[in-house]
N, C-alpha and C positions, 0 to 999 in steps of 0.2 A: 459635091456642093449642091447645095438647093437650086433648084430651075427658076428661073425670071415669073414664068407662071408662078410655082409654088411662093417666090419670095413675095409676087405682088397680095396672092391670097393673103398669104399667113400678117403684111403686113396692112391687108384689110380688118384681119381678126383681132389687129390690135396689141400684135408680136412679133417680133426683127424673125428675118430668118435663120435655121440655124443650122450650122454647115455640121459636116460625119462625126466630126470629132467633140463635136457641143454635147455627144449624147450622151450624159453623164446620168448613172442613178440620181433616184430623192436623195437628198441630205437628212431632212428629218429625222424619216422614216417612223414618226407616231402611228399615224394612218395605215395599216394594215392593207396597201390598195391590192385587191385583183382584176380581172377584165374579164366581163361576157364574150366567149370567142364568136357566138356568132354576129357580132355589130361587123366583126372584120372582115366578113369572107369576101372577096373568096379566098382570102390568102391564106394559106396552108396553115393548121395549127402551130404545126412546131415552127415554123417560120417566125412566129405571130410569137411564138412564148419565149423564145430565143429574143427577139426586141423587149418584152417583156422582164426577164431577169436583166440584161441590159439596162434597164430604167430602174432597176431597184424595187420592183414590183414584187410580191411575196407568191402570189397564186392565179390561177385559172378558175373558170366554171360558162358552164351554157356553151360544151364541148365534148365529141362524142366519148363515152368511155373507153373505147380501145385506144383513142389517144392516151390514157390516162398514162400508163406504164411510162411512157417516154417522159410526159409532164413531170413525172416523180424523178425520173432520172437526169432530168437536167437540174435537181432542186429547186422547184418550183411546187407545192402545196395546191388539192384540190378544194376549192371556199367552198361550193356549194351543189350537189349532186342532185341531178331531175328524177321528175317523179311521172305523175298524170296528165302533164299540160292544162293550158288555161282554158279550153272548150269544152271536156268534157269532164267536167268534177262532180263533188258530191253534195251541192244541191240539189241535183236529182237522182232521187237512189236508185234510176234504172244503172246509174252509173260506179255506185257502191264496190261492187266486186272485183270491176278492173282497177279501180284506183285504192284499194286496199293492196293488190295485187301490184301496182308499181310502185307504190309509197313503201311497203315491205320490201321489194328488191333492194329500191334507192336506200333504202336506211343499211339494209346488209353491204350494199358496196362502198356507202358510206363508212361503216365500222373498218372494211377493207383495206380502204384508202387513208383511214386517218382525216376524214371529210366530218366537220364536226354539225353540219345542218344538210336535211333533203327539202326543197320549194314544194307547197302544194297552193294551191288555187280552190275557189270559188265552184268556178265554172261559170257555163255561161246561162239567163234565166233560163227554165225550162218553161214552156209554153202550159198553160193551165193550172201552175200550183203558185202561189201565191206569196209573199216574201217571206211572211212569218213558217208559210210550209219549208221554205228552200233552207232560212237561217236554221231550222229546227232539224233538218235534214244534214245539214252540215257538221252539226252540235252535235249530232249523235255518233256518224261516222268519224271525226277528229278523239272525242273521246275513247271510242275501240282502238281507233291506232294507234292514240299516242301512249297505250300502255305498252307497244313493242318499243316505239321511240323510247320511255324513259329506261325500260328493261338495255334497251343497247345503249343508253346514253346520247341519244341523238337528238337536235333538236329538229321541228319540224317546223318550218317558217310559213305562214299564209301570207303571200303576195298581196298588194291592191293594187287594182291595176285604174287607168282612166279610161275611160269609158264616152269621154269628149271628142275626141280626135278623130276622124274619118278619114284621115288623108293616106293613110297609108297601114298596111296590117297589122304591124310593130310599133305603130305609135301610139295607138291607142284601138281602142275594144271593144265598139258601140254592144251592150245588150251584157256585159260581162255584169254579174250581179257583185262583186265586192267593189264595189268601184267607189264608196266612202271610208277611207281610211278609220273613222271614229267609226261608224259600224261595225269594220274588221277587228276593229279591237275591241270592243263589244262580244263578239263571237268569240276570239281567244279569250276572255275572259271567263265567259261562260264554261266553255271544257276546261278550265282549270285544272291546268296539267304544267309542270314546269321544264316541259320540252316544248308545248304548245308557243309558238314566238310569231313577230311579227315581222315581214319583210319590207321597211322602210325605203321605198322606192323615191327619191326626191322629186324627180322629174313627173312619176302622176300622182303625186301630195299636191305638188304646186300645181297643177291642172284642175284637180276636183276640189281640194280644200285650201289649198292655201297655209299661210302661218306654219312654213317649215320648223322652223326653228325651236316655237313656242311648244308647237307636235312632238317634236323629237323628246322636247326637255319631260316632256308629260308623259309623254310614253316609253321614256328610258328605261322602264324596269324589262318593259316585254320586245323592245327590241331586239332582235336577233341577229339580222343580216341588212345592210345597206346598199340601192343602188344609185348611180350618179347618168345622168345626160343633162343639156341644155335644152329651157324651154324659151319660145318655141322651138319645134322642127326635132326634137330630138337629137341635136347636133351635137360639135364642139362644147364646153363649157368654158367659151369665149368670152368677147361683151359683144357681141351682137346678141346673146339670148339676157334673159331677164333674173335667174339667179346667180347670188354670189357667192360661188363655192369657197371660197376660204375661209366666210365667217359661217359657213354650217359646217366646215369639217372640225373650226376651233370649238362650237357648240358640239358637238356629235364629243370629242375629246373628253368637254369640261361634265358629260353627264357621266363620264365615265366608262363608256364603251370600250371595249380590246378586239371585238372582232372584225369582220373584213370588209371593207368598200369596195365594190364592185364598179368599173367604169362599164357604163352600159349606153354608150353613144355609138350611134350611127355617123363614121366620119366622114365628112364633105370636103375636106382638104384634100386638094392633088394627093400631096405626101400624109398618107393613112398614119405613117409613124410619125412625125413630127405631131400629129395631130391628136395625139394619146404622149407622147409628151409631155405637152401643152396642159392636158389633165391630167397627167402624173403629178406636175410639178403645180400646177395649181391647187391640187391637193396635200399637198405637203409641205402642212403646216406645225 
């Protein structure tokens, strides 16, 4: 049974508590949801994926790859395989070579796994080149790779990240140069490559741009991969934050989308699993 603390939380967040045996999968099940493992830690992967299929959840990702063998053998699908990280990308092409170098791994252990996108990033500005130097720099580098991406069939998702947030390292990214979603998509357009995708993050759309919904509907064709928290704080997708995830996940549905939602909150709930519940089920619609 839920603890008095966790029942008082959960029913600040706007949700009755819910005792061991409440914890039934989605019903839907349209929404293809997976979870970022690391919002979770510290709690044990498999821990963490075992509540996961439990909830009717399809996949993992932002989870070390030797976990990976286990995640397959519980039936649970890897969404989305790391690459470069978001600090040192290829807007500056001192950085070119290692990040050719892990985007080619990620796309091989991608093919591996049955993982059908590798994340790459931006990077963060480099000091003395200029935007049009970094965008151009980018444009070039995505183009060479993504001829191995379409050769293996892989897609290659560029992240935006916000760039607003200073309160904490994971919530945002002061100095991160992709941090306008229309300009991101700008760039993939530019390498014109049909592995080249976009990684639809709602929580820093809503932070820099805004107009979730209208974004998604416009940028449907290049969307690749989705992630979900609550703004602010990066929490819960409760109502204490300010979007309404049921009618982005019915839009995300209506543009035609089949691949995978990622929950990527940081939980604040005593109970960590009640609290990705909560986003399960308010995702599955």
């Amino acid at each position: 049974m839920a603890t008095a603390a966790v029942g008082a939380l959960a029913a600040g967040a706007g949700i009755q508590a819910a005792t061991a045996d409440e914890k039934k999968p989605a019903k839907a099940n349209k929404i293809r949801q997976s979870i970022m493992g690391w919002c979770f830690k510290p709690m044990p992967v498999l821990e963490l994926a075992k509540h996961c299929k439990e909830l009717g959840m399809e996949a993992m990702e932002g989870i070390s790859a030797k976990a990976y063998p286990d995640i397959l053998k519980l039936g649970l699908k890897i969404s989305l395989v790391g690459s470069h990280g978001f600090k040192d990308g290829p807007c500056n092409t001192t950085n070119h070579e290692a990040c050719e170098q892990k985007i080619r791994s990620g796309i091989d252990l991608a093919v591996k796994v049955g993982c059908p996108s590798v994340i790459t990033f931006t990077g963060m500005r480099a000091k003395g080149l200029t935007d049009k130097q970094m965008e151009s720099n980018c444009v070039e580098f995505w183009k060479g790779v993504c001829k191995y991406a379409e050769e293996k069939k892989i897609n290659l998702c560029l992240e935006h990240l916000n760039s607003r947030d200073d309160s904490h390292p994971m919530k945002g990214h002061p100095g991160y140069f992709g941090d306008d979603v229309d300009h991101c998509v700008d760039l993939i357009r530019q390498v014109d490559s049909p592995s080249m995708k976009l990684l639809f993050d709602v929580y820093h759309v809503q932070i820099m741009n805004g107009d979730v919904i209208r974004r998604l509907r416009q940028y449907k064709d290049i969307i690749g991969h989705y992630h979900t928290a609550g703004n602010p704080g990066r929490g819960e997708l409760d109502d204490t934050q300010e979007i309404f995830y049921p009618a982005v996940m019915r839009a995300i549905l209506e543009t035609g989308y089949e691949g995978y939602v990622a929950q990527e909150f940081i939980p604040t709930w005593e109970d960590k699993v009640k609290a990705l519940k909560h986003a399960v089920e308010t995702c599955d619609v």
